[in-house]
N, C-alpha and C positions, 0 to 999 in steps of 0.2 A: 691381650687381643688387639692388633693392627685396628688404627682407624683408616678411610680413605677419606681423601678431600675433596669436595667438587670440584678441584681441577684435575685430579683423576677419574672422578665419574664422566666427565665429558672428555676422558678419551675412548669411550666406549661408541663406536659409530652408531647403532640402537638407537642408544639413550638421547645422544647430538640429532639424533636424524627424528626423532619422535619429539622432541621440543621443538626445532624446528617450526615441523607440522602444525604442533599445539600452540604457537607465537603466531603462525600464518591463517589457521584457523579463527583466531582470534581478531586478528584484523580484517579478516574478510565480512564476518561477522560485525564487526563495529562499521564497516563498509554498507553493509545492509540497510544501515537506518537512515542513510539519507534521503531526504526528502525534497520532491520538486513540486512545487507550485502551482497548478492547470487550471486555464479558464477557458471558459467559451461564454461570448453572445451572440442572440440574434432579437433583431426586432422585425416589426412589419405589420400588415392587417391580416386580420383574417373574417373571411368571409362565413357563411351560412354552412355549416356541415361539422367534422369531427377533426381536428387540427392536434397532429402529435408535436409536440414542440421539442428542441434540444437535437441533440447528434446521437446517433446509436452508438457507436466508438467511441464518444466522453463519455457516455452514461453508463458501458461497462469497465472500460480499461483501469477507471481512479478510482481512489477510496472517498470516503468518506465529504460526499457531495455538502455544498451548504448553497442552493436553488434559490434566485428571490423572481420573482415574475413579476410585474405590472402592467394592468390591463387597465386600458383608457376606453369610455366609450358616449357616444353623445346619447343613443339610446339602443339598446341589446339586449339579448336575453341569452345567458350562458350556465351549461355546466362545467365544472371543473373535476375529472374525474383522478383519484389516487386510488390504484388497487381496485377493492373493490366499495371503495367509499366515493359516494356524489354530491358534490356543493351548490347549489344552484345559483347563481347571481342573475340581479337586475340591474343592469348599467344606464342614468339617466345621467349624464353632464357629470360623471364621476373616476374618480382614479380608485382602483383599490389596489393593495400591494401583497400580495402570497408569498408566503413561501413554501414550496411542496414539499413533500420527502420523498417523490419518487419523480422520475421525470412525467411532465404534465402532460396530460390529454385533455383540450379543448374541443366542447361540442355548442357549438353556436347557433342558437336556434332561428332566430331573426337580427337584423340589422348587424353591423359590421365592428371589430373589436381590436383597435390597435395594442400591440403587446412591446415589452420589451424584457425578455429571458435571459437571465444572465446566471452560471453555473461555474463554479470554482471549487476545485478540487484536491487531491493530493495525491501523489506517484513515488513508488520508492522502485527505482531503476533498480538497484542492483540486491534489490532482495529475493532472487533469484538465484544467484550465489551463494546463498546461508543451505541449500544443500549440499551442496558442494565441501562449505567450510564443516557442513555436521560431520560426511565421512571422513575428511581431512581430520578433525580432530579424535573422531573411535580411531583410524589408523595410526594415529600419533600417541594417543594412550597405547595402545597391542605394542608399538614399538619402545615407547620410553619405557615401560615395565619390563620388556623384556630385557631391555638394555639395563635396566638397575638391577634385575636380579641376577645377570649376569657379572654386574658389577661386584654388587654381595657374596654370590658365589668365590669368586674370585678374591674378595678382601677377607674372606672367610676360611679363605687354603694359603690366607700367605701371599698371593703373588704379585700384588701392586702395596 
């Protein structure tokens, strides 16, 4: 019984054309996991009422946020609200330093509360392509299968 070589299976255009795909898939894919680096600050006072700190658009666009706040005050009375949880502070001649897990909501009840919010984050640009590289690679399998069994067929009647 005839054996074929993998230099005759890659004259099968299928089989070329579906590894291809499955090598391209592949890199698009290892393309996915990079990683960018996002930060945002703001500092400033804030006065008597309910104070949303941070950017709407850093706070959804990135992953996996790591938030520190610090709140300086000579004397204040403050909530710090996450979700649906309330912390209360009393600020006399004090610095305290949080770190939230969600972006903060200040409610200041008296006197005035200098802050400084500082939020870093993570973005992977091109992991929006790893769909792309998923049907890239099912197309690539339908094709290099076809193309080896075509192969087979063929080394099986003789003709390569």
């Amino acid at each position: 019984m005839p054996m074929g070589t993998l230099r005759d299976a890659m004259g099968y255009p299928l089989l070329r054309a579906g590894l291809i795909m499955l090598i391209l898939a592949l890199l698009i894919s290892i393309a996915g996991f990079y990683r960018v680096d996002k930060s945002y600050s703001a500092s400033g006072t804030l006065g008597e009422g309910m104070h949303y700190l941070g950017d709407d658009k850093f706070e959804s666009e990135y992953l996996y946020h790591n938030r520190t706040l610090v709140l300086y005050s000579s004397n204040a009375n403050l909530s710090l609200l996450q979700g649906t949880e309330m912390t209360n502070y009393t600020l006399v001649n004090r610095e305290i330093t949080l770190h939230p897990t969600e972006r903060p909501v200040i409610y200041v009840f008296n006197g005035s509360v200098n802050y400084t919010y500082s939020a870093t984050a993570v973005d992977y640009p091109y992991a929006v392509y790893s769909l792309f590289a998923f049907v890239l690679m099912l197309v690539g399998v339908v094709m290099a299968f076809l193309g080896y069994s075509q192969f087979l067929r063929d080394v099986k009647e003789g003709k390569k």
